[in-house]
N, C-alpha and C positions, 0 to 999 in steps of 0.2 A: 619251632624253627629247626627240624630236623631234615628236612630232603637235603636232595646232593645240589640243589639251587638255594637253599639257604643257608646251605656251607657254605659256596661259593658266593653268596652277597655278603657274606661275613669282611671280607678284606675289600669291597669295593664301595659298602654301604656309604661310605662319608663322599667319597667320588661321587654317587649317586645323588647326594643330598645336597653337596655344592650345585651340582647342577639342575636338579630342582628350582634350587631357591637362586639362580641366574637370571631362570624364567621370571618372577616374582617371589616376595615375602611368604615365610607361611607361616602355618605353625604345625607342632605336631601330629596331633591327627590326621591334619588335611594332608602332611607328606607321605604319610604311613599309607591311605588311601591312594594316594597318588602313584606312591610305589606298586601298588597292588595292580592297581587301573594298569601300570606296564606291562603288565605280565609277573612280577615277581609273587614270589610266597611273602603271607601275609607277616609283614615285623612286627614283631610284639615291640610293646614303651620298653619292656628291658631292656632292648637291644639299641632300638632306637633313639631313646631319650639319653642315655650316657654317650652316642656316636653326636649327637646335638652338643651337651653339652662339653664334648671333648674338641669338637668347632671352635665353640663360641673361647674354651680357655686359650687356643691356638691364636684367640684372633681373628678368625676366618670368617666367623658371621657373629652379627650385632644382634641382641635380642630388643624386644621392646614388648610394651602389654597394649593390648587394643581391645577395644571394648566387644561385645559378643552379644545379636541379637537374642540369641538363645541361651544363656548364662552368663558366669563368670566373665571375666577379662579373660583376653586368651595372649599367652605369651608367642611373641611371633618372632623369625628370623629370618636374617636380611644376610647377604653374602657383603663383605667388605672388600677395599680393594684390594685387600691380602688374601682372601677370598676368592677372587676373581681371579688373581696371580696365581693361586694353589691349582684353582681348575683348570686354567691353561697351558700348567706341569700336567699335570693327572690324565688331561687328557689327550697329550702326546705321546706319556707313557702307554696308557692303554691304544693308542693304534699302534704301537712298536709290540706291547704284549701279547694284545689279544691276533694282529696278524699272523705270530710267531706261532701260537698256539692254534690258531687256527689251520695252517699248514703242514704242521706235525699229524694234528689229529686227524685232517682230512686228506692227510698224506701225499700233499704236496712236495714238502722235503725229507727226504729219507736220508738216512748216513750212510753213508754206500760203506767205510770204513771203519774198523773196530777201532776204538782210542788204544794207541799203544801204551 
């Protein structure tokens, strides 16, 4: 997880992840995959599975084990309604962020003035 997009999923991964699992339960490979499917660089479990399990100690998603045609149980997570609350923060933050930043960089708003 080295490019300047997986720097940059570093402070948004969990934002990401709530909103994932909005959509439906998952678990982790299938979000890692999912994330991928987006467009993003691939997360390795190191990254991924401690931004999971820093979720689930927050509260924010419910884990449970479900059974797995093709192995093991698979452990899976569910957004709560603290969960659902966090994302609804997150992602009012990120339109106020990411428009800020987007018109800096695309040069929309420019400081005409030097800070005294």
């Amino acid at each position: 997880m080295d490019s300047s997009a997986a720097r940059l999923l570093r402070g948004f991964l969990e934002p990401c992840l709530l909103s994932l699992l909005a959509e439906h339960a998952d678990y982790g490979l299938s979000l890692a995959q999912r994330l991928t499917a987006a467009g993003l660089d691939e997360v390795p479990g190191g990254t991924l599975y401690p931004a999971l399990m820093r979720l689930e100690k927050r509260g924010l998603v419910a884990v449970s084990w479900r059974p797995s045609v093709s192995g093991p149980a698979r452990k899976y997570y569910e957004l709560t309604k603290a969960g659902r609350t966090e994302l609804a923060a997150r992602r009012s933050e990120w339109r106020t962020f990411s428009t800020a930043v987007g018109d800096i960089i695309e040069g929309r708003k420019v400081r005409t003035e030097a800070p005294s």
